[in-house]
C-alpha positions in Angstrom: 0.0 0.0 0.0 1.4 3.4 -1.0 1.3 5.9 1.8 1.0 9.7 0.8 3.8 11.4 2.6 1.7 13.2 4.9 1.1 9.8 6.7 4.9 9.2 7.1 4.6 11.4 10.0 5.0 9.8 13.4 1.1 11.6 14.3 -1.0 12.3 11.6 -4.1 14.8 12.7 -7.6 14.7 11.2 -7.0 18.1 9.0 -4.0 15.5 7.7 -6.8 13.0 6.8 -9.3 14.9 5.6 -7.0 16.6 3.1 -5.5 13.2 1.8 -8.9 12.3 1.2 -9.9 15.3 -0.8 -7.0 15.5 -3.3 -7.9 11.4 -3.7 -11.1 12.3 -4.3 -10.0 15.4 -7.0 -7.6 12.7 -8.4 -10.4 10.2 -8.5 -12.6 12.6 -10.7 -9.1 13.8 -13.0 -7.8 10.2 -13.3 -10.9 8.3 -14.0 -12.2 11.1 -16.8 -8.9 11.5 -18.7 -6.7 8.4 -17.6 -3.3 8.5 -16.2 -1.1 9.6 -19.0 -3.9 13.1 -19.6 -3.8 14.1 -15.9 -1.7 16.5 -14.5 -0.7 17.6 -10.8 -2.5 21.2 -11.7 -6.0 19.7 -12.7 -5.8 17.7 -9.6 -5.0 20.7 -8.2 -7.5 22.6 -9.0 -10.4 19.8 -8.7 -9.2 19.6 -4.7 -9.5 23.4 -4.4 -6.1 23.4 -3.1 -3.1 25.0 -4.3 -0.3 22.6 -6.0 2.9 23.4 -3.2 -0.1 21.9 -0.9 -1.1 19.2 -2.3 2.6 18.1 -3.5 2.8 18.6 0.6 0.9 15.2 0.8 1.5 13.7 -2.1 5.1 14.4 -4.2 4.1 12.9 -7.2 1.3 12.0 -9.6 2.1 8.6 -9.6 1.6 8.4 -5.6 -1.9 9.3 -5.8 -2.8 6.9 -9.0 -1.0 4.4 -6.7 -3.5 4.8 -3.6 -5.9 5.2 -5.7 -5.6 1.7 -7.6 -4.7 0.1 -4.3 -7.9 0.7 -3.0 -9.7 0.1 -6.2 -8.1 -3.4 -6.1 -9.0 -4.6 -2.6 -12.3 -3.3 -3.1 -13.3 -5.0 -6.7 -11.5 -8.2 -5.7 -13.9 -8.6 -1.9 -16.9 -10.5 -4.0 -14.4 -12.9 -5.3 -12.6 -13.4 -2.2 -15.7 -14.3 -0.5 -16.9 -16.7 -2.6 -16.9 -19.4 -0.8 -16.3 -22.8 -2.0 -18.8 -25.1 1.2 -21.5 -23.0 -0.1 -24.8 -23.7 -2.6 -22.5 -23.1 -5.9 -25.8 -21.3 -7.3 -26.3 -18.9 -4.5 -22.2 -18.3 -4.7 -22.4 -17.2 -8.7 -25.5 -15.2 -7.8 -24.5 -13.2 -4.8 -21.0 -13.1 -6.6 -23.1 -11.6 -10.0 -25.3 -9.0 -7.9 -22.2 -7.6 -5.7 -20.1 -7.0 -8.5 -23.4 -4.9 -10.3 -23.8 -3.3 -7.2 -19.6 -2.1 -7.4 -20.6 -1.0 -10.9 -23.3 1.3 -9.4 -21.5 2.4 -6.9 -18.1 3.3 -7.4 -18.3 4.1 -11.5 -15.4 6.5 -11.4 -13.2 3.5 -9.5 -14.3 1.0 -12.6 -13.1 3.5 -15.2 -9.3 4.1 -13.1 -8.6 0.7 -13.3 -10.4 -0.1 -17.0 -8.0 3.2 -17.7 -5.2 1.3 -16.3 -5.2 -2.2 -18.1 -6.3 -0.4 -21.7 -2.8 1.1 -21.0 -0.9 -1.9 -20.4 -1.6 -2.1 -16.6 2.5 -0.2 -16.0 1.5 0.7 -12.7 -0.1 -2.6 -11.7 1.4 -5.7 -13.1 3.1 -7.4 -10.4 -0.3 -7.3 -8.6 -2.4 -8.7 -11.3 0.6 -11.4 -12.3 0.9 -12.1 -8.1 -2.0 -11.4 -6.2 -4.7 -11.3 -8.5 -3.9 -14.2 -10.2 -3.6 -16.2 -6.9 -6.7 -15.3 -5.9 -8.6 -16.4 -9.9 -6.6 -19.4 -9.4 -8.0 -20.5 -6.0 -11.8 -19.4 -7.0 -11.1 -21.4 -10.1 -10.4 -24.4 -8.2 -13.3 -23.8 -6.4 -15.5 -23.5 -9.3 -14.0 -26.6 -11.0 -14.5 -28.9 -7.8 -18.3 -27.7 -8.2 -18.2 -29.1 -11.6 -16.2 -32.1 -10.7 -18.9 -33.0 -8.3 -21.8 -32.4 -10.8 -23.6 -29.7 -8.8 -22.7 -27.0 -12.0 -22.3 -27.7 -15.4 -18.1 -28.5 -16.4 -17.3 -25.6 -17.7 -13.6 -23.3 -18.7 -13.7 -21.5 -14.5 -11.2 -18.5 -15.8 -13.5 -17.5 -18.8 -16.7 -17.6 -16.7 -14.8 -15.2 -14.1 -13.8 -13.2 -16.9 -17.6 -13.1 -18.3 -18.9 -12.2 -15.5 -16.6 -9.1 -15.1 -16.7 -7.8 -18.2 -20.6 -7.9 -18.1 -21.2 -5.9 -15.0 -18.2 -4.0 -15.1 -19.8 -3.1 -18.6 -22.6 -1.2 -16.7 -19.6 1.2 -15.0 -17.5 1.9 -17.6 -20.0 2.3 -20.4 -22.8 3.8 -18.6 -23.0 7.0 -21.0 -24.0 4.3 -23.8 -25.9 2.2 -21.8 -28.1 5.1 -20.2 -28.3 6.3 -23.9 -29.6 3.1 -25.5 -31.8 2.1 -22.8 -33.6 5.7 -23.0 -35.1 7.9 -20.4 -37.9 5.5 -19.4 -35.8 2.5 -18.8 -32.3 4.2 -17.5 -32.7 5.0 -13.9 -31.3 3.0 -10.8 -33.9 0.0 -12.2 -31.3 -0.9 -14.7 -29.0 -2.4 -12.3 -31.8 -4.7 -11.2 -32.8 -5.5 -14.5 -29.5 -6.4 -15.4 -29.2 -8.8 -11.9 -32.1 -10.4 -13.3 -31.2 -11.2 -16.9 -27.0 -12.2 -15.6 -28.2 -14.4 -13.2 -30.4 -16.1 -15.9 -27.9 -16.2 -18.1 -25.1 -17.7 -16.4 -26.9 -19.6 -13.8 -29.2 -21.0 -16.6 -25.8 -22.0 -18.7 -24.4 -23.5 -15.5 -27.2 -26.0 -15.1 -26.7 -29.7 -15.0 -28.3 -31.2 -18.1 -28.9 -35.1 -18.3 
């Protein structure tokens, strides 16, 4: 975990915190709108209201504040997988694991878009976390998901392509929510979406995951 260099102090004070937390937030809002290579230390700057010897003050570099920001991002979209949990129902797994990650999508947009920002540019920042961490963790759940198969309570089926299908679907609803709002139109685009896209997921993939004689 990066620390901004405000926390490298022996005591850090509440103003310390609060401050950290609004230049992440202004480099949230630069960093997921124009990627990392189009923001600059000024527009985060100026987002946070602060002036740039200040916010250097707590952060020295751009790359420290993509760096918290991604390491949060990370533990955050990676908590459904972690918890899915291979002694339970596999259906009630994939669905819970289906609705959490639409419910990330909904709720942290701007986060989806950093990191989709990140891997379209050849993931520099964050390689040796997908290659270690990441993987480790895909390979466990995909062990999981193949001893489900191996006992015929799902369908056999390739585990790393249905993780991967599953993200890209509802990680679709983030990071092309401009499209998806526009398609769906005004009388079908509000918060309902979400639940009508649980619906349909979980009746695709569970449906596909079924045990056929």
């Amino acid at each position: 975990m990066v620390l901004p260099r405000a926390a490298k102090t022996q005591r850090r004070t509440r103003i310390q915190e609060e401050k950290e937390e609004q230049i992440l937030e202004a480099a949230l809002e630069v960093f997921s709108a124009h990627g990392f290579r189009g923001s600059t230390i000024d527009q985060i700057a100026e987002v946070a209201g602060m002036s740039k010897p200040n916010l250097l003050y707590y952060f020295r570099t751009k790359e420290a504040m993509h760096r918290a920001l991604i390491d949060r991002v990370l533990d955050t979209w990676l908590d459904p997988l972690r918890a899915l949990d291979a002694g339970g129902n596999p259906v009630a797994e994939i669905r819970s694991y289906i609705r959490r990650k639409l419910e990330l999508a909904r709720d942290y947009p701007r986060e989806s878009r950093l990191f989709a920002n990140e891997v379209l540019q050849g993931a520099p920042h964050i390689e040796d976390e997908l290659k270690g961490p990441l993987k480790q963790l895909v390979d466990d759940k995909a062990e999981v998901i193949r001893a489900w198969a191996k006992a015929g309570k799902i369908a056999k089926c390739d585990p790393y392509h249905l993780i991967f299908a599953i993200w890209s679907t509802t990680q679709h609803y983030a990071d092309f929510d401009v499209q998806v709002r526009a398609v769906l139109g005004q009388e079908h685009a509000g918060d309902g979406r979400f639940e009508d896209a649980a619906r349909f997921l979980e009746r695709l993939f569970i449906d596909g995951l079924q045990v056929r004689e």
